[in-house]
C-alpha positions in Angstrom: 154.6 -27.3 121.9 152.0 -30.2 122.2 152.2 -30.4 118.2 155.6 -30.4 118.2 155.4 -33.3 119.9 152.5 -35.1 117.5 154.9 -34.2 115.1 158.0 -36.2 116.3 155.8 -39.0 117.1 154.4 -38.7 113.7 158.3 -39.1 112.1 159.1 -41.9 114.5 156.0 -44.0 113.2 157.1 -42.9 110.0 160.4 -44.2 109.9 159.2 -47.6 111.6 157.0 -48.1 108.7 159.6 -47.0 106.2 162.2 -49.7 107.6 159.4 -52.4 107.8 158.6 -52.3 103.7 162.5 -52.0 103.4 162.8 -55.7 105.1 159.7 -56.4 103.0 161.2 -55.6 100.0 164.2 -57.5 100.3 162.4 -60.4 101.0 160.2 -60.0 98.2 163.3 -60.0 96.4 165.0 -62.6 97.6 162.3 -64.8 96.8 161.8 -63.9 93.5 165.4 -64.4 93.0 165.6 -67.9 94.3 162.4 -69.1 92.8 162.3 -67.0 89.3 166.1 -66.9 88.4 165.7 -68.8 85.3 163.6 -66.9 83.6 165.5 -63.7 84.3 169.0 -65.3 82.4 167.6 -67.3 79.8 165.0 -66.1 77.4 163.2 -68.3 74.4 161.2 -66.5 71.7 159.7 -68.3 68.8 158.4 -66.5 66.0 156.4 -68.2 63.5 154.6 -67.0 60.1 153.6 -68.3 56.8 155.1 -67.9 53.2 151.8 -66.0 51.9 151.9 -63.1 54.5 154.3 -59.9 53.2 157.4 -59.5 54.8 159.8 -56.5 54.6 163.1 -58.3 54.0 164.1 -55.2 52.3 163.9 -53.3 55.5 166.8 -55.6 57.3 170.4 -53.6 56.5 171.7 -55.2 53.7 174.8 -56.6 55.6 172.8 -59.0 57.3 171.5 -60.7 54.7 173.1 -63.9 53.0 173.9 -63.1 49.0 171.6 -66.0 48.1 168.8 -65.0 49.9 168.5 -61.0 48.6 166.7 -61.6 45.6 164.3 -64.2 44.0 165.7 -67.2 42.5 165.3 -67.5 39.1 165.1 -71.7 39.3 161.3 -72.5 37.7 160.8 -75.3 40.2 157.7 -74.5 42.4 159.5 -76.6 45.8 162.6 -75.1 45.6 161.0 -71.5 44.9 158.8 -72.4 47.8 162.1 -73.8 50.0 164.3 -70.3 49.1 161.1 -68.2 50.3 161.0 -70.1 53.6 164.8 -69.3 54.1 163.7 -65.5 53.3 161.5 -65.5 56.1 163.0 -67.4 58.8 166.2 -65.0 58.2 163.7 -62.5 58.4 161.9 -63.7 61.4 165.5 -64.3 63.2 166.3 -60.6 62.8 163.3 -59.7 64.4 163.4 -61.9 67.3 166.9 -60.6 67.6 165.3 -56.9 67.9 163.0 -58.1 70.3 165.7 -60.0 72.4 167.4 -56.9 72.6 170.4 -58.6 70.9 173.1 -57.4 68.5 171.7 -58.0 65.3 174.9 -58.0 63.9 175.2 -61.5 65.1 173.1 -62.1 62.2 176.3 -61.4 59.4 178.0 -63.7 61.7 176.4 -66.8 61.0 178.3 -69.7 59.7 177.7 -73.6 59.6 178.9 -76.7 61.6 181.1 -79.5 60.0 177.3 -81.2 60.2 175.8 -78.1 58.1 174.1 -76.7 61.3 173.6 -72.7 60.9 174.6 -70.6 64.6 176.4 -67.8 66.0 180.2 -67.4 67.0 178.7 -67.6 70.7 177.6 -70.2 73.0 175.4 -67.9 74.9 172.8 -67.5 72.2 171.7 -70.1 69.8 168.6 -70.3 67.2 167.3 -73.1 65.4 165.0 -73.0 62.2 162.2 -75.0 60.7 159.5 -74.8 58.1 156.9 -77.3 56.3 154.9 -76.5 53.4 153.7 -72.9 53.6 154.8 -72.9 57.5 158.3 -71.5 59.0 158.7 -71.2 62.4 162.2 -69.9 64.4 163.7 -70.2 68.0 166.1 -67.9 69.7 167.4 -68.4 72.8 169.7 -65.8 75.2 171.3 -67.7 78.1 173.0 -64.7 80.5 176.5 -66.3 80.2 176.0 -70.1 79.6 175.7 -72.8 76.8 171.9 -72.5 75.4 171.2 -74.9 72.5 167.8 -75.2 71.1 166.2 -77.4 68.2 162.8 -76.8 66.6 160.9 -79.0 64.7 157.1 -78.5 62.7 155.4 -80.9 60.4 152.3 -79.8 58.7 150.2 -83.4 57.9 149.4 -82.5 54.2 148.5 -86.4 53.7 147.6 -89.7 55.2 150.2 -92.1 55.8 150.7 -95.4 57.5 151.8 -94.1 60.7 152.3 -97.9 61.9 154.8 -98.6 59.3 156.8 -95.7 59.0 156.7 -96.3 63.4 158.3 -99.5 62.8 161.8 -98.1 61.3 162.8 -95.9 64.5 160.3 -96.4 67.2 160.2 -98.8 70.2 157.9 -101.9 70.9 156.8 -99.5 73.6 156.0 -96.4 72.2 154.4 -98.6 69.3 152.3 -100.7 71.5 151.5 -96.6 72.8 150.5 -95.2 69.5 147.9 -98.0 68.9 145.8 -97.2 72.2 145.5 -93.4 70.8 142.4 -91.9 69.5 144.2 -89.6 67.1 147.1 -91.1 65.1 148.2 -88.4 63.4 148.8 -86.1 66.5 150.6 -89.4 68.7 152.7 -89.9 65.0 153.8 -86.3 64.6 154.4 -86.1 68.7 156.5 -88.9 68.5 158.2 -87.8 65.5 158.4 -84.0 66.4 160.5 -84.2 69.7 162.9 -86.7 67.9 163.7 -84.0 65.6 163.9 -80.9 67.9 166.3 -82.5 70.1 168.5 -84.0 67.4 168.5 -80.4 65.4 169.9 -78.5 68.4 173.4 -80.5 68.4 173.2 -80.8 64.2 173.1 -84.7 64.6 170.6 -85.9 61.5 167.4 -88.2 61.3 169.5 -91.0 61.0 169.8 -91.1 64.8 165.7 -91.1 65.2 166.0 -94.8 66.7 168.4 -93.9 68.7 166.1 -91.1 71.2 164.5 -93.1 74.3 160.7 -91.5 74.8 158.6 -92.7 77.3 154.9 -90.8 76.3 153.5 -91.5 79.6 156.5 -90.2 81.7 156.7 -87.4 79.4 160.8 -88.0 79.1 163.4 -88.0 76.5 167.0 -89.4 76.5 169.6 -89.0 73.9 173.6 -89.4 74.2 173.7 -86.6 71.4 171.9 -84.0 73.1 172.1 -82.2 76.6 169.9 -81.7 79.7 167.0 -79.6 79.1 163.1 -79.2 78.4 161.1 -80.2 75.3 157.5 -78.9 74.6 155.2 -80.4 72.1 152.0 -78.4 71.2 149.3 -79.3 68.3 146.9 -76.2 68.6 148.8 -74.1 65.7 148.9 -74.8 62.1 151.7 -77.1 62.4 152.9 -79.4 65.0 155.6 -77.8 67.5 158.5 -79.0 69.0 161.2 -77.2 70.8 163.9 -78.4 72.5 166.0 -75.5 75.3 168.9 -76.6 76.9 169.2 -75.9 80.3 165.9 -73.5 80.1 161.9 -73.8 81.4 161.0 -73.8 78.2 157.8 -73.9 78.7 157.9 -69.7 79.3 158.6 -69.6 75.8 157.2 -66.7 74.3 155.3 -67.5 71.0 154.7 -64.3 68.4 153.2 -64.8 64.8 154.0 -62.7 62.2 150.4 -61.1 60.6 149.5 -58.3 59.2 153.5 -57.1 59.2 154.2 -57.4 62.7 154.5 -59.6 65.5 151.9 -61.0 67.3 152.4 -62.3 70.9 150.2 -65.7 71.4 150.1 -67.7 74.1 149.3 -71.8 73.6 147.1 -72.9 75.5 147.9 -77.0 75.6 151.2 -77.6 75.6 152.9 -81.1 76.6 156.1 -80.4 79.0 159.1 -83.3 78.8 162.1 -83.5 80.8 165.1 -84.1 78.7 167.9 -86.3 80.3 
């Protein structure tokens, strides 16, 4: 009898501590929900790898893959030999992302091009963007859950010294000029300034033309263009290349970076990455 009773106690005690982590768990929940929600219905990945590494583009079913870019082209010219195996690899990259996403890779023999020439999908609710200098290619995806998600990417490798002032002087303002002579490295504040023009520009298809036209304000860290949407630039100089990438709509800054070595990605996380408000 008298451990019957310990008994019932015991299940009462029991039941009070099960309802108590129930409560606890919602609220968990609930705060993950408010304060977390972007990242759990919009997902970047960028992939990035380099001309010289291998790269099973054989492997990707042969639907997927443009006619012009299943074999070598035959054109002797070194650049445009160089240009055709960048476009190998970033399809090649794109389909891996695409894997990773957990995305119909299908999407991939659905591409098609803008009246501006601007390569996407038939959806609004997952966009890419390409870009590759020299040796250097380098791809966004992005998965919105049931929204518009435009991205533009943008990488320069500095193969030579220019005059950074002059060139400055065709699409930059007095103030970001008066800026860029107060920096200790010219090269980094050139290709920053340059970069994030790009990105943003490349994820509505609107051209370099249109460079002058971007407001930045390098101290504020903001960015405003009529031709592009709200959203979040980064800008990050500790790879290869300099990096931008423009999200619409997105914390881009939870990008997840992978490099492609040794054949297969690589997950890297950067380290020094500026953040910009866009609009």
């Amino acid at each position: 009898m008298k451990i019957t009773k310990i008994s019932d106690k015991f299940k009462h005690e029991l039941i009070y501590y099960v309802v108590v982590l129930e409560l606890y768990i919602q609220t968990l929940l609930l705060y993950i929900y408010n304060n977390f929600l972007d990242y759990t219905i919009m997902t970047t990945l960028i992939a990035y790898a380099n001309i010289q590494q291998s790269f099973p583009l054989g492997k990707m079913p042969l639907a997927l893959v443009p006619e012009k870019l299943r074999l070598l082209t035959k054109n002797s010219n070194l650049r445009v030999q160089q240009r055709h195996r960048c476009r190998q690899l970033a399809h090649f990259l794109l389909w891996t992302l695409a894997q990773k996403a957990e995305i119909n890779t299908a999407l991939l023999g659905q591409i098609y091009h803008t009246a501006s020439g601007r390569p996407q999908f038939p959806i609004d609710n997952i966009d890419f963007n390409i870009s590759h200098s020299g040796d250097w290619v380098a791809v966004v995806l992005n998965v919105a859950k049931d929204e518009k998600c435009a991205v533009g990417i943008d990488i320069e490798c500095s193969k030579k010294k220019r005059n950074y002032t002059a060139l400055l002087q065709h699409f930059a303002s007095p103030d970001e000029q008066h800026w860029f002579t107060r920096q200790l490295n010219a090269e980094q504040a050139f290709y920053r300034i340059w970069c994030l023009r790009e990105a943003i520009l490349k994820s509505q298809g609107v051209g370099i033309v249109k460079l002058s036209e971007v407001q930045h304000d390098p101290v504020a860290k903001t960015l405003h263009s009529a031709y592009c949407p709200q959203g979040q630039l980064t800008f990050s100089s500790e790879l290869p290349f300099y990096l931008a990438v423009f999200a619409e709509q997105s914390a881009v800054q939870n990008a997840q970076y992978f490099c492609w070595q040794e054949n297969r990605l690589h997950q890297n996380q950067l380290k020094n990455v500026l953040i910009y408000t866009v609009n």
